[in-house]
N, C-alpha and C positions, 0 to 999 in steps of 0.2 A: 675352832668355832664352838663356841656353847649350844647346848642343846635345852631349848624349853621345857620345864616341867610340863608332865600330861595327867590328865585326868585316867585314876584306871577303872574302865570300864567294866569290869570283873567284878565290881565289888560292891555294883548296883544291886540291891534286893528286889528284886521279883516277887511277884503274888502269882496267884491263880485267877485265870478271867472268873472261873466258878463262882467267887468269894468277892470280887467286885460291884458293886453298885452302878448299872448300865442305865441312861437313859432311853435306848431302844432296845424291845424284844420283842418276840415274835406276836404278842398278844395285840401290839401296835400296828401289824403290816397290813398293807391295804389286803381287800377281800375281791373277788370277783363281780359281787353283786347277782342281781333276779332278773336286770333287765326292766325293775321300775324304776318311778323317784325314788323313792322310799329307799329302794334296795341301793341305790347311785348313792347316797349318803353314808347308809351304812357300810358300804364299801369301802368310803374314806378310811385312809390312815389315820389315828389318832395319835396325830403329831403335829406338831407347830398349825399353820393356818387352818389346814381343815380342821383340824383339833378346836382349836377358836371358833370356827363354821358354824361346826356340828353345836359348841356351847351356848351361843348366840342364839340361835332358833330355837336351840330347847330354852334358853331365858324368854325370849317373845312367845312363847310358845306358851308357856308359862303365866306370862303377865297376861294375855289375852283370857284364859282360862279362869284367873286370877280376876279378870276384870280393872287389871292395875294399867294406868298411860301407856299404851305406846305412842311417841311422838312420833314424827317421821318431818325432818327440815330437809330442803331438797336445792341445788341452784339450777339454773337455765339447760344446762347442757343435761340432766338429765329427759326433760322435756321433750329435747331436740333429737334427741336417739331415741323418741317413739315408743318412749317407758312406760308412759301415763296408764292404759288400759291396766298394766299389772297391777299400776298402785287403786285404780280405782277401785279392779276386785275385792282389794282388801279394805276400802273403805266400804263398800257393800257388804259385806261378810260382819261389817263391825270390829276389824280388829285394831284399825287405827284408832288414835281416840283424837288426836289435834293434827294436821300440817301446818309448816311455817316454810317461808321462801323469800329472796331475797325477790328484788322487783322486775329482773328479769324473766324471772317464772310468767307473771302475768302477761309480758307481752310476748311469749312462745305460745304461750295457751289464748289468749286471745286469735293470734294469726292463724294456728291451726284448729280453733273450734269455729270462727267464721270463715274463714278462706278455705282451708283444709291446707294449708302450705305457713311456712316462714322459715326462718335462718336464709337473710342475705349474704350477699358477697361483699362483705365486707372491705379487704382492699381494693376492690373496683369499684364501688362503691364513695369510699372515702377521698379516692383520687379527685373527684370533681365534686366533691359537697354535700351528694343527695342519701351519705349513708343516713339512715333513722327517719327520713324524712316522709315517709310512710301517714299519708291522710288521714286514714280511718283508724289506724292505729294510736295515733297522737291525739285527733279528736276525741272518737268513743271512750276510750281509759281518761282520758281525764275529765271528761263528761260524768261519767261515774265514777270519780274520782269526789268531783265535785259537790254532785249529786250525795253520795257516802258521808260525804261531812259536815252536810243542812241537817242529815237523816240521823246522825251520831252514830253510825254502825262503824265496822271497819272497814278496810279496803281490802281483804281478800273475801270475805261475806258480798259485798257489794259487786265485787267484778264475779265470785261467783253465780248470784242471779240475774245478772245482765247476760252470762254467758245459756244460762240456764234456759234463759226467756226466750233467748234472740238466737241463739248461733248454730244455725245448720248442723253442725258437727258436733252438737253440746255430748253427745254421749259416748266420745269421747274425749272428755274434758274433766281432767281432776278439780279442777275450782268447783265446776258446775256439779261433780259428784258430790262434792263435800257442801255444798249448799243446801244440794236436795236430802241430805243426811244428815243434815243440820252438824256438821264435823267441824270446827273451827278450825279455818284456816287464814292463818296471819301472812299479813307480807310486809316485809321492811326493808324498807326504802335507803339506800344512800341515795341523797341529791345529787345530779350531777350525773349521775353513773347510766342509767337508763336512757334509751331516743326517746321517750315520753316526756322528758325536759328538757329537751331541746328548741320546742318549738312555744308560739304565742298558748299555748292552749294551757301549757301546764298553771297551776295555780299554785306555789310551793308553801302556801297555808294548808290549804284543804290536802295536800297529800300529808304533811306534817302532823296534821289535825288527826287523819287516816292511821297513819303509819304508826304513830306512837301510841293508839287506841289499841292496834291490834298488839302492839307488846303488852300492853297493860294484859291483853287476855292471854297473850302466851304466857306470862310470867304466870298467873292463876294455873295453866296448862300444865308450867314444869312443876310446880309445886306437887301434885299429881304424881312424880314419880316416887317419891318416896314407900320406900319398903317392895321393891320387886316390879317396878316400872323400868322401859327402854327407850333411849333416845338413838334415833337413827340421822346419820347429818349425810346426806347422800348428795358429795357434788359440790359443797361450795366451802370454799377455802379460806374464805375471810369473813364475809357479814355474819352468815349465822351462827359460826365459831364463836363471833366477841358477843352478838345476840343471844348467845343462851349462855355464856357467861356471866353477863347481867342479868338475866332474867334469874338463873340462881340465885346470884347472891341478893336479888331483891326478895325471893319467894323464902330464904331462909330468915331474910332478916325479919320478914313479917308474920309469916307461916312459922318458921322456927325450924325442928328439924326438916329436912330433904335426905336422904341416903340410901345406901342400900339399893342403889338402881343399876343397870347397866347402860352403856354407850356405844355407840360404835359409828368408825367413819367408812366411810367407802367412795374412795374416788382415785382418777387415773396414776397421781404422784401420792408424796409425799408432801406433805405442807406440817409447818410449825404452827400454824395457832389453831388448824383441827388436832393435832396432836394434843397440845399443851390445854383448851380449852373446853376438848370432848372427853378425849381417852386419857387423861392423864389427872388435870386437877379435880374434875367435881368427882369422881369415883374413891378420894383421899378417903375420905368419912367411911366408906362402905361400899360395896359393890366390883363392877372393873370396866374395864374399857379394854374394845378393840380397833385395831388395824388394818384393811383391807386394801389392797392396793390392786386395780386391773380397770378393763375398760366396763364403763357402766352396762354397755349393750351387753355385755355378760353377765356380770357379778350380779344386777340387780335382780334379773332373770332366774338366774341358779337362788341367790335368796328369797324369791317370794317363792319358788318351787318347795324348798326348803321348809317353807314355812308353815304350806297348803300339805303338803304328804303325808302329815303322821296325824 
């Protein structure tokens, strides 16, 4: 029987680890920390995510100081895990300078600035018909929906000072913060997508009318970031991904440069067009994009902490 040629292992050349180029060493390892925020940060390993963490905050950290955009685009489920208070601090503090959300946002923040409750049961709900089918919810928003597009304002301006004026619960209420802050904050609408269109009430001019107004002023918004501005997309996986991918290339086409910003997503998966449309293409020109992947009730918690410490 023939015997297979071998490989001889003997005659491999070796180095010295001493002499090698390591991307970990001991300058990297995590720290004990103080036992404050402050100290919980520096703590971090400077490696991969925290590494990202730690750069992010000091970039917003930065732009705020700077007096450059931070955006901050949000979808429903942040809402719904009871975030709102963290982000209003930070519109009170001034360090936001726009929000934008897809049209869910407005009807979490409506249910829980006048009821102090929402997020139904959805499949129990849909079983016999009456998901979305919410009275006050359907009337009031599209009443000021309405209202908003006799008035030529937008629809997050508008549900902001309805919430402002009217709703037991306003101060806990991102819209109603950002109105009385005078903060612009957009919401954009897919038709169809929301129980606000569901029922006789909706009007799909006036929210059209709405909704496209406020992109006009988010595109003015993103335009803004250029040279050390940050855009935060926290939460939604498809509207405001393709939303502020137009709204760039509208703000470049007319504004001209944009770059030099940074991005970042933060939500429970992985999705393709926050990848491709936050973190990946508008940073080409200059700047970078990050990744964050965990549940909101944490992550967004640990980054405003983050933000407020140093």
């Amino acid at each position: 029987m023939k015997k297979h040629e071998e490989m001889d292992l003997g005659q491999a050349r070796l180095y010295s680890v001493a002499e090698r180029p390591s991307k970990v060493d001991q300058d990297l390892m995590a720290g004990l920390g103080d036992g404050s925020v402050k100290g919980y940060f520096e703590s971090l390993p400077k490696l991969l995510k925290a590494q990202d963490l730690n750069e992010l905050i000091s970039h917003i950290q930065a732009a705020v100081r700077a007096k450059k955009a931070l955006i901050v685009g949000l979808g429903g489920h942040v809402i719904k895990c009871g975030l709102a208070p963290l982000l209003i601090e930070l519109v009170r503090k001034g360090y936001i300078s726009c929000l934008a959300a897809n049209g869910s946002v407005i009807i979490h923040e409506y249910e829980l600035a006048m009821f102090g409750k929402t997020s139904e049961d959805v499949a129990v709900q849909l079983s016999d018909g009456s998901f979305g089918m919410a009275l006050e919810t359907n009337r009031d928003l599209n009443q000021v929906i309405r209202q908003a597009a006799e008035e030529g304002i937008g629809l997050g301006q508008a549900v902001g000072r309805f919430l402002s004026e009217n709703a037991p619960y306003a101060s806990n209420s991102l819209l109603a913060a950002a109105y009385e802050h005078e903060v612009p904050f957009t919401v954009h609408v897919a038709v169809g997508t929301d129980i606000i269109h569901q029922s006789g009430y909706a009007d799909g001019a006036a929210i059209g009318d709405c909704s496209h107004r406020d992109f006009r002023i988010f595109c003015h918004q993103v335009s803004l970031l250029d040279g050390g501005g940050v855009y935060l997309n926290l939460g939604s996986a498809v509207v405001l991904p393709e939303v502020f991918l137009k709204a760039l290339t509208v703000s470049r086409n007319i504004k001209g440069k944009v770059q030099d910003f940074y991005t970042a997503v933060f939500d429970m998966n992985f999705h393709y067009r926050a990848n491709e449309n936050v973190v990946k293409r508008p940073v080409l020109n200059g700047g970078k994009g990050y990744y964050f992947i965990g549940h909101h009730e944490i992550m967004i918690p640990l980054l405003v902490q983050g933000i407020e410490c140093r």
